[in-house]
C-alpha positions in Angstrom: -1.7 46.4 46.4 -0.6 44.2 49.0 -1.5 40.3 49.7 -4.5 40.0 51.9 -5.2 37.9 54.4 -7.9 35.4 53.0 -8.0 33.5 56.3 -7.8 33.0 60.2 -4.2 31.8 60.4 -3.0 33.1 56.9 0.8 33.3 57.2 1.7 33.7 53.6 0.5 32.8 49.9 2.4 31.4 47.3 1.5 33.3 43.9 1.0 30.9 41.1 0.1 32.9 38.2 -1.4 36.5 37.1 -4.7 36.7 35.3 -3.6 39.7 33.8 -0.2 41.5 32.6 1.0 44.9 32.8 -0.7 47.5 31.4 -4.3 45.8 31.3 -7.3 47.0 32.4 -8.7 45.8 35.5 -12.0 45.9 37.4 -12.5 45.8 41.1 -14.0 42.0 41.8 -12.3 41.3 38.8 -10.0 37.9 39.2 -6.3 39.3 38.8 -4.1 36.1 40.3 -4.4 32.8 41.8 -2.8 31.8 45.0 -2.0 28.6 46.3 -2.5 28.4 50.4 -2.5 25.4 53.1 -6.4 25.0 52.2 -7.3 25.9 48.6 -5.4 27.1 45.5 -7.9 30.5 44.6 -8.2 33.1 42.6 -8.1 36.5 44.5 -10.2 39.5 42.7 -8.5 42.9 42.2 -9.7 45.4 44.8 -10.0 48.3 42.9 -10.3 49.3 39.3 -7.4 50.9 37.1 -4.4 49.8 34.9 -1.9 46.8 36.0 1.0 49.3 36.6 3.5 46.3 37.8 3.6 43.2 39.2 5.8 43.2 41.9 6.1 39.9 42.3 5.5 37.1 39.4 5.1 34.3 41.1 6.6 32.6 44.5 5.7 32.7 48.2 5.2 36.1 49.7 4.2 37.1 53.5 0.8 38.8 54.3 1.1 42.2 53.9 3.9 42.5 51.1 3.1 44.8 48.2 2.7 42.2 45.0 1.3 44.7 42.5 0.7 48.1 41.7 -2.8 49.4 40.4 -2.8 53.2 39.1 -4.0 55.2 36.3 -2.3 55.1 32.6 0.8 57.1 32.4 1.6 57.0 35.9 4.8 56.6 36.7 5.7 53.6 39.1 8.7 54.1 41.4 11.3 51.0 42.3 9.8 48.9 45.0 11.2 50.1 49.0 14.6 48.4 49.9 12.7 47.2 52.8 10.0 45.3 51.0 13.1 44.1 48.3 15.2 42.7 51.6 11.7 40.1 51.8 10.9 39.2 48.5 11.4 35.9 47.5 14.0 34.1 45.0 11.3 34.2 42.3 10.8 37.9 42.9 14.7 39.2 42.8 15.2 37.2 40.2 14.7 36.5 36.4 12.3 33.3 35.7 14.6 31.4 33.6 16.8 30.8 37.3 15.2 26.9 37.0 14.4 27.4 40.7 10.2 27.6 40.2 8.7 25.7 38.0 5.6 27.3 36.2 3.6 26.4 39.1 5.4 28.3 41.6 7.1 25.1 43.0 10.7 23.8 42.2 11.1 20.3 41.1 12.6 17.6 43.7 14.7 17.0 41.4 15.9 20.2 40.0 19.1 21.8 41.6 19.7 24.7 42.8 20.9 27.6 40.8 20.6 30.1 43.3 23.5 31.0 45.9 22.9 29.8 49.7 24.2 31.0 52.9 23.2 30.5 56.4 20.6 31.8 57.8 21.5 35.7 59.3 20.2 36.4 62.3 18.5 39.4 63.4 18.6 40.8 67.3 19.4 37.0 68.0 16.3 35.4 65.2 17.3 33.7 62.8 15.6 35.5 59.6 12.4 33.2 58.6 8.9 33.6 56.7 6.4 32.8 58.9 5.2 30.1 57.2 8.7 28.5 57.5 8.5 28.7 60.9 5.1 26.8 61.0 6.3 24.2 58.6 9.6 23.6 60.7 7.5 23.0 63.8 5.0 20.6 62.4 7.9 18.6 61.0 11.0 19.1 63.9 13.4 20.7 61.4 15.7 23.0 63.0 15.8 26.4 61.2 19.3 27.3 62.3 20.8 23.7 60.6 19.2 25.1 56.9 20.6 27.2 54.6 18.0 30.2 53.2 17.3 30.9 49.7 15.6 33.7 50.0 17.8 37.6 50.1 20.0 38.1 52.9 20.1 33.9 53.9 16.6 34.5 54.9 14.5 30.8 55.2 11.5 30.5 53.0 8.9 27.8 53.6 10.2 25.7 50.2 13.5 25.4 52.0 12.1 23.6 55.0 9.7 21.6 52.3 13.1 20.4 51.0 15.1 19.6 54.0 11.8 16.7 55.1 11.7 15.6 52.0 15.9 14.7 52.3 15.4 13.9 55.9 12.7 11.3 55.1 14.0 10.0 51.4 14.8 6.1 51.8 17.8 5.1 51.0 18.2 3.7 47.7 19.6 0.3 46.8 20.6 -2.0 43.7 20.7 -5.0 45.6 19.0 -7.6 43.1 17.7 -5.0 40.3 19.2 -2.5 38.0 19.3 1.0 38.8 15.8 3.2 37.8 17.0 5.2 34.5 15.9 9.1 35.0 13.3 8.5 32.5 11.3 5.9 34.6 10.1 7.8 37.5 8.1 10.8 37.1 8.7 13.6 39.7 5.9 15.4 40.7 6.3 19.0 43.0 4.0 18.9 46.0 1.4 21.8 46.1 0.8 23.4 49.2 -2.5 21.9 49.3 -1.0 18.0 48.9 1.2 19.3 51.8 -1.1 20.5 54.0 -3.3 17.0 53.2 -0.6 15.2 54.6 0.7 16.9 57.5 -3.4 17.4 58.7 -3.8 13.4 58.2 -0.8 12.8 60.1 -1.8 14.5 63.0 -5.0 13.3 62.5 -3.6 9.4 63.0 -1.8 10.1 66.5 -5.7 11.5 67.7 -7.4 8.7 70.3 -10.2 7.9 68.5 -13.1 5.0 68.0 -15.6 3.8 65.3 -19.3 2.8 65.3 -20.6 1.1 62.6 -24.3 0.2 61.7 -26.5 -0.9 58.6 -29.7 1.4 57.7 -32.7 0.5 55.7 -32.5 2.3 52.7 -36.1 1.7 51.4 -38.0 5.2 52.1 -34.7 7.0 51.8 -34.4 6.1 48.2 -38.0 6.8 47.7 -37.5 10.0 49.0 -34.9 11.2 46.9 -36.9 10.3 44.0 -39.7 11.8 45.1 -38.1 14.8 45.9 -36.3 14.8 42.0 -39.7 14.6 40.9 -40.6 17.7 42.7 -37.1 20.0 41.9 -36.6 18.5 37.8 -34.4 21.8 38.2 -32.2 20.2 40.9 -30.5 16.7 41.0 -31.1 15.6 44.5 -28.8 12.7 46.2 -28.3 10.5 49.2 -25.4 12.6 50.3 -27.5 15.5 50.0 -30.4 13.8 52.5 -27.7 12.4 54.4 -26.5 16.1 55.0 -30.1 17.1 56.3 -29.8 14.1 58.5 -26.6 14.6 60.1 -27.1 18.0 60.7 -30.6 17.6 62.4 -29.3 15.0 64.2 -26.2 17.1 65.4 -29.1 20.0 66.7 -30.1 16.9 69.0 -26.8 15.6 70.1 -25.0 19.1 70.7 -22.0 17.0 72.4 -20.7 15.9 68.8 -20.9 19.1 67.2 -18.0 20.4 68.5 -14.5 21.0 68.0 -11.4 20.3 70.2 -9.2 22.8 71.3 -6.1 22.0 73.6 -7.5 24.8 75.8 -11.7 24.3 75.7 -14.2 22.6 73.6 -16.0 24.7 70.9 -19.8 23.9 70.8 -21.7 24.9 67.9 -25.4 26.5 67.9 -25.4 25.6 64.5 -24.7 22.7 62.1 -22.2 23.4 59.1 -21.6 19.7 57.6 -18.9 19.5 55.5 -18.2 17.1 52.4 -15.1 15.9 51.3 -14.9 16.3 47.3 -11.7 14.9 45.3 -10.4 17.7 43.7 -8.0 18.0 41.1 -5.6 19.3 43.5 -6.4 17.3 46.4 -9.3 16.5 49.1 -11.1 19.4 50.1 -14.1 19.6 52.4 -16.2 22.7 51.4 -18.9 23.2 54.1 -22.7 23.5 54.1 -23.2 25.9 56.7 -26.4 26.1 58.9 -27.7 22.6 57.3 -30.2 22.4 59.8 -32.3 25.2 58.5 -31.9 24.2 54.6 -34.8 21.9 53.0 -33.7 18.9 50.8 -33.4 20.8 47.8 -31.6 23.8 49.1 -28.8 21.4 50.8 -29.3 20.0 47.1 -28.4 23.0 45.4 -25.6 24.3 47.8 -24.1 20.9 47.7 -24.1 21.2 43.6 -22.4 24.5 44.0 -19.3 23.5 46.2 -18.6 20.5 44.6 -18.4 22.2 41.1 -16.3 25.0 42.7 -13.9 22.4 44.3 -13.8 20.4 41.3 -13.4 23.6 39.3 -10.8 25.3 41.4 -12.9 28.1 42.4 -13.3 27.8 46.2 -12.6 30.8 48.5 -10.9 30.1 52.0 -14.1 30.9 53.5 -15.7 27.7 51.9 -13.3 25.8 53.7 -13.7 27.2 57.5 -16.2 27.0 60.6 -17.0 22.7 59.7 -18.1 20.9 62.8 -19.0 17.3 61.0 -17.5 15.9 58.2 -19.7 13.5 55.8 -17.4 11.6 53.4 -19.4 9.0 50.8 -17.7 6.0 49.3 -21.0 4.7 48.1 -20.9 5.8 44.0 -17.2 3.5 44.1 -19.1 0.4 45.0 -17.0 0.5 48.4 -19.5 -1.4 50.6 -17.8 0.0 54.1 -14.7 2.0 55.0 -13.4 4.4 57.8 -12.6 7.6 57.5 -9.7 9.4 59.2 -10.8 12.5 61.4 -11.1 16.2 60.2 -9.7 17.9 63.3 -10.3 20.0 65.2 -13.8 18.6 64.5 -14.8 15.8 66.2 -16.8 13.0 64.5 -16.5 12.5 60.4 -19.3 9.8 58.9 -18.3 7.2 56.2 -20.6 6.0 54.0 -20.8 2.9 51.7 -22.6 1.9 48.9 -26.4 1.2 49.3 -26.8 -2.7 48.2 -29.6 -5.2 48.0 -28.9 -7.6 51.4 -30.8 -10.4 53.1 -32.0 -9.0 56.6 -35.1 -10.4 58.6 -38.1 -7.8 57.6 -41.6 -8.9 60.0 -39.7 -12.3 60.7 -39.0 -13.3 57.3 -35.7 -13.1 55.1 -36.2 -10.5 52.4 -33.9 -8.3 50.4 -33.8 -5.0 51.5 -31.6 -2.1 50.1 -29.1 -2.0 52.8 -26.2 1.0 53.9 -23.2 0.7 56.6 -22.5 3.9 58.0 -19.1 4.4 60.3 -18.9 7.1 62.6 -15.2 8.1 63.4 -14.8 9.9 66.9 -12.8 12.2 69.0 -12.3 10.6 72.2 -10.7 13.0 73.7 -14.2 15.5 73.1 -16.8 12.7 72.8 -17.7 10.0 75.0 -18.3 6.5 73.4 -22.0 6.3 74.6 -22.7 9.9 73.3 -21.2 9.2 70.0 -23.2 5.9 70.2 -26.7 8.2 70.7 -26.0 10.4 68.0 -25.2 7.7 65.6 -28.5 6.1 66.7 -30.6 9.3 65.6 -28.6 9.3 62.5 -29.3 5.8 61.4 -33.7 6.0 62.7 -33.3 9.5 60.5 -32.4 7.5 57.5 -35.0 5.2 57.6 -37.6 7.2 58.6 -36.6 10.3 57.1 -39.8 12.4 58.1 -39.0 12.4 61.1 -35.8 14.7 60.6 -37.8 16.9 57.5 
């Protein structure tokens, strides 16, 4: 049983933790081990039925491909693993699990040491020996592979070993100047998941991206009766504003095909179709699980598969594929009480709406002041794949939606 690809772009996995030991019975689509990628920490279902011979490898990062298990019938007998798949495995996999070197979550504590022996990288044919993944990471952050020492066998670089050397290229100095020194006790040192990573390295990219805002106010009235009419209708489904504003969006992004698009540095990516996606705080970071094909879903269908992602995201259970193929990102403030904030870009997609609280405001209704359930809306946009007066369009369509929303059902 090798690890799978669960993704476009899927380097390696880092195994967290089995589901099952040896010698248990498994099912195929049985859950067997979670793994923790750039995009989601998942479980990954066995692929065929039998007994849990071995686990190859207990926890740890481990390249696509790699054998990690082996499924069989009871009795048989299991051979050692191939000195060519040993020569990749990991520290974690070579190595007994009191080493100190990963933690329980598959991740080694800042500020743990090392127990393990380093040596320069080897090279092979001229290449230095690398994961893939390392070599990713060391792009995204400029750290030279050949200035690291590997951890994994043979002085081969593992992503956790470029991890390390940005976190002690970018560690400020410490001072006592005017305070005493922080006992160990006070400060609580918590491993970065590759998910957290991958947050921050997207949203720092994300910053250096030309972009502008548009910001306008909607009339909540017949959206709010709307909603309540339609949870009236569905008692079986609990029906939100983020759930119409989904609807709205995506019809609105049928209209205004320029914004639903993605940017490449070769082409832009224009989509036939609307998959909104909607960023969730999950327990192990922001995620944005995406509706696909919103456009074609009624209010309580977008209701229902809205219901379903968020659980899974808040439950841990999203697949990769929940993750890919968003060309808008909705992200709603509004249940904080936040009255209006901006959100930062979801490349390579190319517009993301923030969305504030709904709250009663003075405004000037058949030319008197009345209080009228108000809602600011900021689009955040792409220059580089959007135009300022398209973005501008779209975001009018967006905003006549919400107050008229029968015009978009």
């Amino acid at each position: 049983m090798k690890l799978p690809r669960l993704g476009q772009g899927m380097e390696a996995g880092t195994i967290v933790k089995w589901l099952k030991s040896e010698g248990e019975r498994v099912e195929k689509g049985e859950p067997l081990y979670e793994i923790d990628t750039d995009k989601a920490t998942q479980e990954v279902e066995a692929e065929e039925s039998g007994v849990l011979l071995k686990i190859a490898v207990s926890s740890g990062e481990v390249p696509v491909g790699q054998t990690i298990a082996v499924i069989g019938e009871e009795g048989e007998q299991v051979s050692e693993a191939p000195a060519a798949e040993a020569e990749t495995a990991t520290v974690s996999e070579t190595s007994p699990r009191n080493l100190g070197d990963v933690s329980e979550t598959g991740v080694r504590p800042l500020n743990s040491p090392r127990e393990t022996v380093t040596s320069r990288p080897q090279e092979d044919g001229g290449r230095i020996k690398a994961s893939p993944l390392a070599r990713r990471l060391a792009r995204e952050r400029g750290v030279e592979l050949a200035e690291l020492r590997g951890t994994g066998p043979d002085g081969r670089i593992v992503a956790d070993d470029v991890e390390q050397a940005g976190q002690i290229e970018t560690r400020p100095a410490q001072t006592s100047v005017g305070s005493d020194p922080v006992r160990s006790g006070d400060v609580e040192s918590v491993p970065l998941t590759k998910v957290r990573a991958t947050i921050a390295r997207r949203l720092t990219a994300a910053w250096e991206i030309p972009v502008f805002q548009l910001t306008v106010s909607a009339d909540m009235t017949l959206a709010n009766e709307l909603v309540g009419r339609a949870r009236e209708l569905n008692p079986g489904v609990h029906v939100t504003v983020t759930d119409l504003l989904t609807k709205v969006c995506a019809m609105a992004l049928s209209r205004h095909h320029a914004v639903n698009v993605q940017f490449t540095d070769e082409a832009l990516l224009k989509f036939a179709t609307a998959n909104v996606g909607i960023a969730v705080a999950a327990p192990s970071g922001l995620v944005v699980p995406v509706i696909r094909q919103a456009e074609r879903l009624s209010l309580a269908e977008t209701a229902q598969a809205r219901t379903d992602i968020v659980k899974r995201a808040r439950d841990g259970k999203l697949q990769q594929s929940d993750l890919e193929d968003g060309t808008f990102t909705i992200s709603n403030l509004g249940m904080f009480g936040v009255e209006q904030f901006t959100a930062i870009l979801n490349p390579p997609q190319a517009a993301i709406l923030a969305v504030g609280a709904t709250e009663q405001r003075p405004v000037v209704h058949d030319g008197e002041i009345v209080a009228r359930p108000m809602m600011t809306m900021t689009l955040t946009v792409d220059h580089r794949a959007v135009d300022g007066a398209e973005g501008a369009d779209f975001l009018r369509t967006v905003k006549s939606f919400v107050e008229e929303p029968a015009l978009a059902l």
